[in-house]
C-alpha positions, 0 to 999 in steps of 0.5 A, a space after each residue: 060134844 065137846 072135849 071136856 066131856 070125851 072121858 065119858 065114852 069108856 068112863 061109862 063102862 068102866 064106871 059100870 065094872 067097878 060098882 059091879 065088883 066094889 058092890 058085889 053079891 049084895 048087886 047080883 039081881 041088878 047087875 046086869 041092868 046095870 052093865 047094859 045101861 053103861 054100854 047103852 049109854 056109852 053107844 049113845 053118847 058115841 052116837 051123839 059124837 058121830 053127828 057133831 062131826 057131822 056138822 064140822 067141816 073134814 078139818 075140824 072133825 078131829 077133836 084133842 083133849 089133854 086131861 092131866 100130865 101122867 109120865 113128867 120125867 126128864 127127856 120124856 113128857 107123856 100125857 093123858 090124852 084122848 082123841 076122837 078122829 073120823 077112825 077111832 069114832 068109827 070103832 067107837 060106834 062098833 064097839 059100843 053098838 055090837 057090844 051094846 046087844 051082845 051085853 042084852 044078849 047075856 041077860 038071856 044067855 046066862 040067866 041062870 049063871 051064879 055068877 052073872 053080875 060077874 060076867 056083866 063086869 068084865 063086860 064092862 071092862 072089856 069095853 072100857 078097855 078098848 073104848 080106851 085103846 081106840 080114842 088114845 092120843 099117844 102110844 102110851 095111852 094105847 098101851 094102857 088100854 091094850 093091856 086093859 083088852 089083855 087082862 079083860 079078855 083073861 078073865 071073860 075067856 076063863 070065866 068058868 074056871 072051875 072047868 081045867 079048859 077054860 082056866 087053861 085057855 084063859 092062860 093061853 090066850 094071856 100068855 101068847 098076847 105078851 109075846 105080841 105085847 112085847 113087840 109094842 112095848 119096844 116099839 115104843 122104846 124105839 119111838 122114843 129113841 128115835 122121834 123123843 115123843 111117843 105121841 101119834 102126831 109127833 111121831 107121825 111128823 118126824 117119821 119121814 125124817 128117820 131112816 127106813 131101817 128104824 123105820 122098817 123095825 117098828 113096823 115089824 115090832 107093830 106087826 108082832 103086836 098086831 098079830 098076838 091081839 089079831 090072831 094072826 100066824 105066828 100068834 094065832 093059837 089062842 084063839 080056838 081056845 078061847 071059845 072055852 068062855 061063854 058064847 057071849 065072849 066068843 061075840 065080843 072077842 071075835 066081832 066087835 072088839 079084841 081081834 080088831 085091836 091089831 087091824 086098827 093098830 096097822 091103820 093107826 100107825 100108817 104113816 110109819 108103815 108108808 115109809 117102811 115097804 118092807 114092813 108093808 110087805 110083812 104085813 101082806 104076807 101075814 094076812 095072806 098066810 093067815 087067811 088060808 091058814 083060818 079058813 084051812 082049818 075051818 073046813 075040818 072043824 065040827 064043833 061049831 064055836 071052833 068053826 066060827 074061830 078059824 073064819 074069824 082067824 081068816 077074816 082078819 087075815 083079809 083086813 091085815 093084808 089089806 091094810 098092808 096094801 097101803 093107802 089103797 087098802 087102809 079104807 078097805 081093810 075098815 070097812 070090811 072090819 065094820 061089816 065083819 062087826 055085824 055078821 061075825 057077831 050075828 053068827 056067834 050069837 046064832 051058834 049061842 042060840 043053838 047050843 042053848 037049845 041043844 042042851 049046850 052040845 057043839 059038835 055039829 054032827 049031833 045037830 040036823 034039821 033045826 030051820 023048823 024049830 028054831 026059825 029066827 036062829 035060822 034065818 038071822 045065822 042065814 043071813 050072816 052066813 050069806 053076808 060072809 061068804 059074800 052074796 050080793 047085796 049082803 055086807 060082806 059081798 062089798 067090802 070082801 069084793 073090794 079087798 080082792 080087787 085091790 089085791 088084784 090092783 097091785 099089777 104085775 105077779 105079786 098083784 096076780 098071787 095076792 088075788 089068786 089067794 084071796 079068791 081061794 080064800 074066798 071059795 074056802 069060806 064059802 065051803 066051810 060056812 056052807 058046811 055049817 049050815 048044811 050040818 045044823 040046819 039041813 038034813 036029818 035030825 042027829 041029835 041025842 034022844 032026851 034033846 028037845 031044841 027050842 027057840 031062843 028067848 026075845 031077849 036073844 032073839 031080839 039082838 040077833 035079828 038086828 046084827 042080821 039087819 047089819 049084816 044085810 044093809 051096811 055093806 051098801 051104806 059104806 060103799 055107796 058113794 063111796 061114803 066110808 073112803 071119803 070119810 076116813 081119808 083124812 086120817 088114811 089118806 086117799 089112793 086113786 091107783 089104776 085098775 088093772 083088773 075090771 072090778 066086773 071081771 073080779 066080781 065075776 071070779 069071786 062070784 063064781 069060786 063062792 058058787 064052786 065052794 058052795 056046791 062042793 058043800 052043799 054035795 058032800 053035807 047035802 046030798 050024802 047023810 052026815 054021820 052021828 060021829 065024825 069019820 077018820 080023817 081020810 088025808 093028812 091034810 085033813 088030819 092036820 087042819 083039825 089040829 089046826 095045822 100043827 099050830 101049837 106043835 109047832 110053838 111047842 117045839 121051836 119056842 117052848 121047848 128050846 125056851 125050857 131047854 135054855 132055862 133048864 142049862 141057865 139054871 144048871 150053869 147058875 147051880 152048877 157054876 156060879 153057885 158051885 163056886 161061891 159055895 165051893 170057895 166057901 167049904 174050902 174055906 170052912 174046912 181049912 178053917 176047921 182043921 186049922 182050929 184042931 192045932 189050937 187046943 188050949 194047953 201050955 204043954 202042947 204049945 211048947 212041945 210043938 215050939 220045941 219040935 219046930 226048933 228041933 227040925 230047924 237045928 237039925 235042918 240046918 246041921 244036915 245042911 252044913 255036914 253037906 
């Protein structure tokens, strides 16, 4: 593959999203051919693309292509440019591979949805968008793209608008991702103050000569950006929502794209936050928080999209802290991503096989005993259950495994607290997701009388079975050899630190705080009967964790409310005041205008009455002022 023809990768979705909505009602029985065949050929050619690089030796890999001028004004020349990168074409394959089965697996999903060949569009654009995000050359193209994910990402989350939820939802999610979009937008204005380019190589050249506050702002701005995109604390209140949109959505968003922006954003930009400790630092502390503040409320939730949404939350919260690590996580932080690509959207897809055969209920308290009548669903969500909580061999056991031990190889205190929080992180998961499996496919059957549950069709069934398949084999591929680190170190860089703690032993550890998790679970959902309903909660934290700690309590009342408050007095002021006296000034004038005009009356008679009136108060004036 060349350069010239690097446009096709997200020009193929977007090509398909436009002839969806340009054509149509009249393309409603093939739109959704057609919407898999771009995402189809998007993966291909990406394919194609990996193993050109393949052949090129580690210098030549990386390939530039500047299209056309798109921003030529004074100070500032920005142009249209893509590049394709051992980082980017990584994405490029997760997205366009997993989004690739998560489109053939809407064909089933909602095949009886009026408005399909829709869906199929903003599918399309969705992938363009973020196809677009990750091969951009400049910040600005990144931009454009990352609004592209904004916008797509609106319309898929409120796809059933009709459904006040969803519509609100929908809005949630677009208005929590300005805040975050806000961040990147200054961050660029600093760039440009600061370096006069907002190109990746410019930038990333004259980083070194700037100063670590400028430095340390637009990490901290990256960051913000990072977290509305990621889901992360402060940012993260969107995301359960989001699950109002078809399961499908909830795949796309939560595996192979949206949430991914954020992390790819970090990794992208590491020459900056290298350069920058305390905004590395803010972006540990960011993931720390979020991955227990995920998997917190994943222990609490009993419908099952929502469950899936807080592990999400806390999956990325791994990633985050570990590419705030550095060099010694940028590579980490990518694998575990990658492997989350696979199992994250397998169980996704699972949880949408399930609703589909349980007359789209949720609320896993009216599941039970589904392994023997969904048998495929059964062992393709096990198998991605097993991967996250990290069994070995499965994908999530080697890149989880490595993020814990780089957390430990940091040395001294903070090195012992980062492990400790991602081993209990790890003993959480475990204890949620066997939550999961104990309530929907173990134990009594709960369901409502009139439910018949039935396997998934092929075309559902056939996607899932190769995310398990992932989910398995690509934690090993990437570790072998150490073949993923090698490959990413020429955009990441290389670390070669100590290990201060064995990897044996934190294999050890981790092993055994998922064995504790798991029989924890496995007691209280196994051993002891689930009700129909879900029990008050016995403790305020679990009261909390099923309001998702307060999370949107808590944005409502340090930032909406006070943001009303603010907005109420500068109206007030602005009506009251400004208003009060342009308007004030106005009637004064007008009404002494209008008593004045009563003098003139027209008539002679009165004109010289009051002339000989005045004369006569001056003549008397001035005799009382003479007799005097």
């Amino acid at each position: 593959m060349d350069t010239a023809t690097l446009w096709i990768l997200p020009a193929l979705p977007l090509a398909g999203a436009v002839v969806l909505l340009l054509v149509g009602r009249y393309s409603d029985k093939w739109g959704h051919l057609l919407g898999c065949a771009t995402a189809l050929a998007s993966f291909g050619f990406a394919a194609v693309a990996f193993f050109h690089m393949l052949d090129r030796a580690d210098a030549a890999r990386a390939i530039h292509k500047d299209f056309f001028s798109w921003v030529p004004v004074d100070g500032l020349r920005v142009d249209f440019s893509l590049q394709l990168d051992q980082l980017s074409v990584c994405f490029a394959l997760l997205i366009t591979g997993v989004g690739s089965l998560i489109h053939i697996y809407s064909v089933g999903y909602m095949n009886h949805d009026p408005g399909r060949r829709r869906f199929f569009a903003y599918l399309n654009l969705f992938l363009a968008a973020m196809l677009l995000l990750v091969l951009a050359d400049n910040y600005l193209v990144l931009y454009l793209g990352w609004e592209g994910v904004g916008l797509a990402s609106y319309l898929l989350i409120g796809f059933w608008y009709h459904k006040p939820t969803a519509a609100t939802a929908a809005k949630k999610a677009f208005v929590v991702n300005r805040v975050g979009d806000m961040g990147l937008a200054i961050a660029m204005f600093t760039m440009f103050a600061t370096f006069g380019s907002i190109d990746f190589g410019s930038v990333f050249a004259t980083a070194p000569q700037a100063g670590e506050g400028t430095l340390t702002a637009i990490g901290l701005l990256l960051l913000l950006a990072a977290c509305g995109k990621s889901a992360q604390v402060p940012l993260q209140s969107w995301l359960g929502d989001a699950m109002e949109g078809p399961t499908p959505v909830s795949a796309l968003i939560h595996a192979a794209t949206m949430v991914t922006a954020g992390v790819y954003l970090i990794a992208r930009s590491g020459p900056i936050f290298d350069l920058a400790p305390n905004a590395r630092l803010g972006v540990v502390l960011v993931g720390a928080v979020t991955l227990l503040f995920g998997a917190i409320v994943g222990c609490a939730k009993d419908d099952i999209k929502k469950a899936l949404a807080a592990s999400t939350m806390s999956q990325i919260g791994y990633m985050v802290l570990a590419a705030g690590l550095g060099p010694a996580g940028y590579a980490i932080a990518i694998m575990h991503l990658l492997t989350h690509g696979f199992f994250k959207a397998g169980l996704f897809l699972g949880a949408g096989s399930v609703m589909h055969a349980m007359d789209d209920e949720t609320d896993m308290h009216r599941y039970g005993g589904l392994r023997k009548l969904l048998p495929v669903t059964y062992v393709t969500f096990g198998l991605g259950y097993l991967a996250i909580i990290g069994v070995p061999p499965f994908a999530g056991f080697f890149s989880k495994d490595r993020i814990i031990e780089a957390a430990f190889n940091q040395g001294g205190a903070s090195g012992l607290a980062l492990g400790a929080v991602t081993l209990f992180g790890a003993g959480l998961t475990a204890f949620y997701m066997t939550r999961v499996m104990m309530m929907t496919f173990f134990g009594e059957r709960r369901w409502k009388p009139d439910t018949h549950p039935h396997e998934a069709p092929a075309v559902m069934t056939g996607p899932m079975i190769l995310l398990a398949i992932g989910s398995v084999a690509a934690g090993g591929l990437f570790v072998l050899g150490s073949s993923l680190q090698n490959w990413l170190e020429p955009v990441v860089g290389a670390h070669h630190g100590e290990e201060v703690v064995p990897a044996g032993v934190v294999t050890a550890l981790a092993l055994l705080v998922v064995a504790v998790g798991i029989g924890f679970a496995y007691y209280q959902y196994a051993q002891r009967e689930v009700p129909e309903t879900a029990p008050e909660a016995v403790s305020a934290l679990t009261v909390a964790a099923r309001k998702d700690l307060y999370g949107d309590a808590f944005n409502e009342g340090v930032f909406m409310r006070p943001g009303a408050y603010l907005t109420r007095s500068l109206v007030f002021l602005d009506n009251r005041g400004i208003d009060g006296i342009v308007n004030g000034t106005a009637a004064l004038i007008g009404g002494l205008s209008g008593r004045i005009r009563k003098v003139q009356s027209g008539f002679v008679r009165s004109y010289a009455l009051s002339m000989f009136t005045g004369a006569a108060l001056v003549a008397a004036a001035l005799l009382a002022v003479r007799l005097w």
